[in-house]
C-alpha positions as CSV (number, residue, x, y, z in Angstrom):
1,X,0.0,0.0,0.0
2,X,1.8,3.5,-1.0
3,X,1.9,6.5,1.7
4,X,-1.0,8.1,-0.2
5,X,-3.2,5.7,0.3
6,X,-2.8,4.9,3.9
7,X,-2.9,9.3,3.8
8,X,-6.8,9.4,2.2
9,X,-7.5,6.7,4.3
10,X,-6.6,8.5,7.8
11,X,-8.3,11.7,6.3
12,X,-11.7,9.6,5.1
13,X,-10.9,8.3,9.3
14,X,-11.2,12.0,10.1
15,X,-7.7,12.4,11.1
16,X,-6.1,15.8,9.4
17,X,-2.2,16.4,8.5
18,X,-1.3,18.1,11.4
19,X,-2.8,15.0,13.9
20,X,-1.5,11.9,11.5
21,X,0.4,10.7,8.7
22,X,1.1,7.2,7.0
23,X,5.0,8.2,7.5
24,X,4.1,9.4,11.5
25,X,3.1,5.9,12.1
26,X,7.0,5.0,11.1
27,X,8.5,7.5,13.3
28,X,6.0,6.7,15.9
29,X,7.2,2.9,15.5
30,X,11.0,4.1,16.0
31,X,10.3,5.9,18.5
32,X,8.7,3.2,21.1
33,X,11.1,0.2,19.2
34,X,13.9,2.2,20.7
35,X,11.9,2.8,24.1
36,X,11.6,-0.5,24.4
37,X,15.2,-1.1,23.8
38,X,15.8,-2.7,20.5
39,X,18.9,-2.2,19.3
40,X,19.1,1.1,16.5
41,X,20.4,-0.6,13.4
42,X,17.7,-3.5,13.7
43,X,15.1,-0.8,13.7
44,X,17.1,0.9,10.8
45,X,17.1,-1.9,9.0
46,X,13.5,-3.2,9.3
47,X,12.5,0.8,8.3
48,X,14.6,0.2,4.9
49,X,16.9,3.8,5.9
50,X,20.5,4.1,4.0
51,X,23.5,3.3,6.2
52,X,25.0,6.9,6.2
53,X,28.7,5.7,7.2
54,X,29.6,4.8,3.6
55,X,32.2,2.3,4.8
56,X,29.7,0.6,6.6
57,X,27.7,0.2,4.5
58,X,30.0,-1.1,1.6
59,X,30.9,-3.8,4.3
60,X,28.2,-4.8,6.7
61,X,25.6,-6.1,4.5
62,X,23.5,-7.7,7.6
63,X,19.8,-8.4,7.2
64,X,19.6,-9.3,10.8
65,X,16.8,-11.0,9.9
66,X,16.3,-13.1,13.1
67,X,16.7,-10.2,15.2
68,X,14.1,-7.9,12.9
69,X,11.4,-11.0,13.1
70,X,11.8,-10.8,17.1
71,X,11.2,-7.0,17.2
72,X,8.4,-7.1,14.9
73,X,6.5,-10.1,16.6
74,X,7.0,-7.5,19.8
75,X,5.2,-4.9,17.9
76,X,2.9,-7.0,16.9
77,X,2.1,-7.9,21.0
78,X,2.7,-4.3,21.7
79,X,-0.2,-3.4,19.1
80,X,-3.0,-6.4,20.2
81,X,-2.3,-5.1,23.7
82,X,-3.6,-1.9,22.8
83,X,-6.8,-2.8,21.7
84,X,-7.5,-5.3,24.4
């Protein structure tokens, strides 16, 4: 689903720009991954950002995989517990 989509979708909700955004719901993910203490470049990773240190990235080509399935099966729990 593209970030217009999930946009008209939040506005046909009744939610306007200034309350939420398909790309607020990534930052807002960040933001509690890393409360909850997972470890920066997993949440880097699983949010598809650029390694910035160039030499890095031309060497550490990690999926981290295992690690990424963990976190997101957290999120998951984190998100059911919400609603409950």
């Amino acid at each position: 689903m593209i970030e217009n989509t999930l946009n008209a979708a939040l506005r046909r909700l009744g939610y306007t720009t200034e309350q939420m955004t398909a790309h607020g719901f990534r930052a807002m993910a960040s933001t509690l991954l890393n409360e909850q203490g997972f470890p920066p470049d997993v949440i880097e990773l699983q949010l598809a950002h650029a390694e910035r240190n160039k030499v890095r990235a031309a060497y550490n080509r990690a999926q981290r995989l295992e690690a990424r399935r963990k976190m997101m099966q957290a999120w998951a729990d984190y998100l059911d517990g919400l609603k409950a």
